[in-house]
C-alpha positions in Angstrom: 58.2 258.3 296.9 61.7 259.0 298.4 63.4 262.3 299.4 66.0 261.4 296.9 62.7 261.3 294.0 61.6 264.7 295.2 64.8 266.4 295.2 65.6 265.5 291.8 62.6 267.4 289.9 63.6 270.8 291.4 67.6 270.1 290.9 66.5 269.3 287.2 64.8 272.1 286.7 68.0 274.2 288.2 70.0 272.6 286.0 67.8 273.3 282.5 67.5 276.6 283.7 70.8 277.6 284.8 72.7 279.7 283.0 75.7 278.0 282.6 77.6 280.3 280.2 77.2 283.6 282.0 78.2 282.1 285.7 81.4 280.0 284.4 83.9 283.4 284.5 82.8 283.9 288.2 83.9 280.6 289.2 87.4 278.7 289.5 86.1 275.9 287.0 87.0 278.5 284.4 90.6 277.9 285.0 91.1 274.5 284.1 88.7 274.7 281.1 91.1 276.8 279.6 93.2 273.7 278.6 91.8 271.3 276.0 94.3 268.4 277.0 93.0 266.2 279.8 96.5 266.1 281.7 96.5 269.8 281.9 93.4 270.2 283.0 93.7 267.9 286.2 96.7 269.9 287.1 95.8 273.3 287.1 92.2 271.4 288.3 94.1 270.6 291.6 96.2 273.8 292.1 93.3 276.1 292.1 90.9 273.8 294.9 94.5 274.1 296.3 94.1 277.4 296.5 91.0 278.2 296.6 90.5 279.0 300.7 89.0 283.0 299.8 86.6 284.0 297.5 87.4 283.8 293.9 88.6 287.5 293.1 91.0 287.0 295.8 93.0 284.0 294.4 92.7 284.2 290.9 95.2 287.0 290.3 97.6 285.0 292.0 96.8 282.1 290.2 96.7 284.2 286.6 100.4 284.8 287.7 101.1 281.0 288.6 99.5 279.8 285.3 101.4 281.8 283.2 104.8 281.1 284.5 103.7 277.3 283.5 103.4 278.2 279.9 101.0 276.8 277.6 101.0 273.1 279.2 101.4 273.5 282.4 101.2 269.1 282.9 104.6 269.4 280.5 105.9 272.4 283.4 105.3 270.4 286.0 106.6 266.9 284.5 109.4 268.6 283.6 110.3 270.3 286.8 113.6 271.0 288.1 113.6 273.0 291.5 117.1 274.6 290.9 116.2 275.9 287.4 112.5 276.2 287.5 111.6 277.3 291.2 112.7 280.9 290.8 109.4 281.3 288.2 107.5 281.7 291.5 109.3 284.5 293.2 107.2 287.1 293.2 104.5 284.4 294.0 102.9 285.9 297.7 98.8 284.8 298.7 97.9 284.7 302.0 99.4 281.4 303.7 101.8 280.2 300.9 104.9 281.3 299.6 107.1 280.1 296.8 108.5 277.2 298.2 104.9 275.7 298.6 104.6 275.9 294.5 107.7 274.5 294.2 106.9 271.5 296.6 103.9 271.3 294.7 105.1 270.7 291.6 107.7 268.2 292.7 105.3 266.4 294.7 102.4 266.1 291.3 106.1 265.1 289.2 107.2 262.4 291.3 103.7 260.9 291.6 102.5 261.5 287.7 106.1 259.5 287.0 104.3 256.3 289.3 100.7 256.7 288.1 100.3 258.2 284.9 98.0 260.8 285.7 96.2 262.5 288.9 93.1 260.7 287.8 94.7 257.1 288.6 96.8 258.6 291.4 93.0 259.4 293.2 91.5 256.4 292.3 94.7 253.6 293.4 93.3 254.9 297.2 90.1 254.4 296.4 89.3 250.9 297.5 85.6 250.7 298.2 84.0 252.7 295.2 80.4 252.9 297.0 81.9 253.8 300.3 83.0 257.3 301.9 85.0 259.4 299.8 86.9 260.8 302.8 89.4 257.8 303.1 90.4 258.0 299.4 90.8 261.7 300.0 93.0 261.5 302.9 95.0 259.1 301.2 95.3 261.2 298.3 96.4 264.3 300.3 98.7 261.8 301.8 100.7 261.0 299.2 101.6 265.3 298.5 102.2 265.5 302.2 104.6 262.1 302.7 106.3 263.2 298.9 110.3 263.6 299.1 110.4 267.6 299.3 114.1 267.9 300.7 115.2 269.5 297.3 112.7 272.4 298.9 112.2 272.0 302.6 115.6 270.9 304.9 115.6 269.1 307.4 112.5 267.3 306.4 110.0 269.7 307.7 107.5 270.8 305.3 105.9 274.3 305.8 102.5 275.2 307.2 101.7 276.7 304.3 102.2 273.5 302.1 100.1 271.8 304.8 97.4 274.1 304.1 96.9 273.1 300.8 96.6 269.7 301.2 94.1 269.4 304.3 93.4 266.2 306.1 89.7 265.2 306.9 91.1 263.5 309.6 92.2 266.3 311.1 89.2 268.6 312.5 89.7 272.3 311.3 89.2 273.8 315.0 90.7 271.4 317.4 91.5 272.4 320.7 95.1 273.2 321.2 95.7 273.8 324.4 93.5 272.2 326.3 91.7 269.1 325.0 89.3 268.8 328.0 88.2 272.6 328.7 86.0 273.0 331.5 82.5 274.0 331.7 82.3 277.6 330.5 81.6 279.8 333.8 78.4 282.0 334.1 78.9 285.5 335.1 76.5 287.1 336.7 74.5 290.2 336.7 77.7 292.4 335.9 78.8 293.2 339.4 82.3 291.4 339.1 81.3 288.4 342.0 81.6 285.7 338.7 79.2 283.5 340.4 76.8 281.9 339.1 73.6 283.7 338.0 70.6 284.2 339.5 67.6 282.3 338.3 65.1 285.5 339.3 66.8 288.2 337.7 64.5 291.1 337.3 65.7 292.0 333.8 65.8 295.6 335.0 68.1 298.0 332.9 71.9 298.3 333.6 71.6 294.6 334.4 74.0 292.7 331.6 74.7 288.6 331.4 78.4 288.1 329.8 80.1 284.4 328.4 83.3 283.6 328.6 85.3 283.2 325.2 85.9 279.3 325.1 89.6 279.5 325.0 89.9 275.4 324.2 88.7 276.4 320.6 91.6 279.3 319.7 94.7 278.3 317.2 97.4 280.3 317.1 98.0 282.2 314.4 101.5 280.6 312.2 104.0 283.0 312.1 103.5 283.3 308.1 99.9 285.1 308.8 101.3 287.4 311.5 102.3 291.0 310.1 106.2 290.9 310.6 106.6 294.9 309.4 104.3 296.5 311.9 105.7 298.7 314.0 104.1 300.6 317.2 103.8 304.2 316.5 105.1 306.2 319.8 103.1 309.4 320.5 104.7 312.7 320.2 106.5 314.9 322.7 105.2 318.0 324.2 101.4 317.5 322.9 99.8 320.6 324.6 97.5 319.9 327.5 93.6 320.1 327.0 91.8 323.1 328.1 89.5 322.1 331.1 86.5 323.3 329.6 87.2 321.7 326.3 87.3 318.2 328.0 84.0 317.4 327.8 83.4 313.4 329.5 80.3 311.6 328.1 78.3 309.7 330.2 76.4 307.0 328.9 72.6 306.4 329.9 70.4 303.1 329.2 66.6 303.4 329.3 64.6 300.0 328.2 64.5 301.5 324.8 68.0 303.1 323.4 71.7 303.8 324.4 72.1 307.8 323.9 75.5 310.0 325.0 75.1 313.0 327.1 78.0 315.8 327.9 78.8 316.7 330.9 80.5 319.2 333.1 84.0 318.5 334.8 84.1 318.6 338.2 
């Protein structure tokens, strides 16, 4: 027998057991099965994987928001789709990386390309040439086409936001890529805490007070796009003429390490 024969008794007993009807609300499926018609069901289909980086609770009052600006059809909304009348029904639309300009680029983009294919359905399967082979070609393509779609009515200059980018990710592309430097060097082994950063010692005694550090691999950290940054912090200055502590109030801690337990003790100023 193969693995694939004795995987498929347990995943159809999962499947006669599962309780379908009760677990449907908690997931994002629910959001497209809202809509009888076929056409828009694949639209709202695509908009919520689109969204759908977070847990569910997190996107789906955004996306309650979104669908109900569309109206009952939201295919018809989105075939129908003029950015100067239409793109100020997402302008309260804020979730995480995207902003309203990514809706509108979205809808354009699904417009323009149900006007060449028909549906999303045929639009998926015209870059899938080898039915039996990986499916990550025929997505990239498919992302492709929303990425390389004529968004100048939203974006100038013919640069698309990040956050549009997010929602249409390239398998290609590998999610934590080095940025800075694509050939890091070997990560350097501190030793035994005494600040030398040489390399450590093969007959450490393991005695207490004795700690081995790694270095953060630097190669491996994105910056953050200046959408995700908090633009309205601001540093809060400490106020003037805070009286002094009293001597004796200033109690320091010192901090002792046995083999079995970390424990704070008080101790007197000198």
């Amino acid at each position: 027998m193969t693995a694939a024969h004795d995987l498929r008794q347990p995943l159809e007993r999962l499947y006669r057991e599962f309780d379908y009807t009760s677990r449907v609300e908690l997931d994002a499926i629910r959001f497209p099965l809202r809509y009888p018609d076929s056409r828009d069901r694949e639209i709202v289909a695509l908009l919520s994987a689109c969204l759908a980086y977070g847990r569910v609770d997190l996107f789906s009052g955004a996306l309650e928001g979104v669908l109900a600006k569309m109206g009952p059809s939201p295919a018809a909304f989105v075939t129908g789709f003029d950015p100067r009348r239409d793109a100020g029904a997402f302008a309260d639309f804020w979730y995480r990386f995207n902003r309203p300009r990514d809706l509108a680029a979205f809808c354009i983009a699904a417009r323009d390309l149900l006007g060449r294919y028909g549906t999303l359905e045929k639009c998926f399967l015209a870059g899938d040439d080898n039915g039996r082979g990986p499916i990550g070609p025929t997505l990239e393509r498919f992302s492709r086409k929303f990425l390389d779609a004529d968004l100048s009515p939203v974006f100038g200059r013919g640069r698309i936001s990040r956050g549009y980018r997010h929602l249409f990710p390239l398998p290609s592309v590998r999610e934590h890529q080095p940025v800075d430097r694509p050939h890091p060097p070997a990560l350097a082994k501190l030793a035994d805490g005494r600040g030398d950063h040489a390399e450590a010692r093969g007959d450490r005694s393991h005695r207490p007070r004795e700690v081995r550090l790694r270095a953060l691999p630097q190669a491996h950290v994105r910056r953050l796009s200046r959408s995700a940054r908090y633009g309205r912090l601001r540093a809060l200055r400490p106020q003037n003429r805070l009286p002094a502590l009293a001597p004796r109030a200033a109690a320091c801690l010192i901090r002792s390490w046995s083999s079995s337990a970390w424990s704070w003790e008080p101790c007197s100023r000198g």
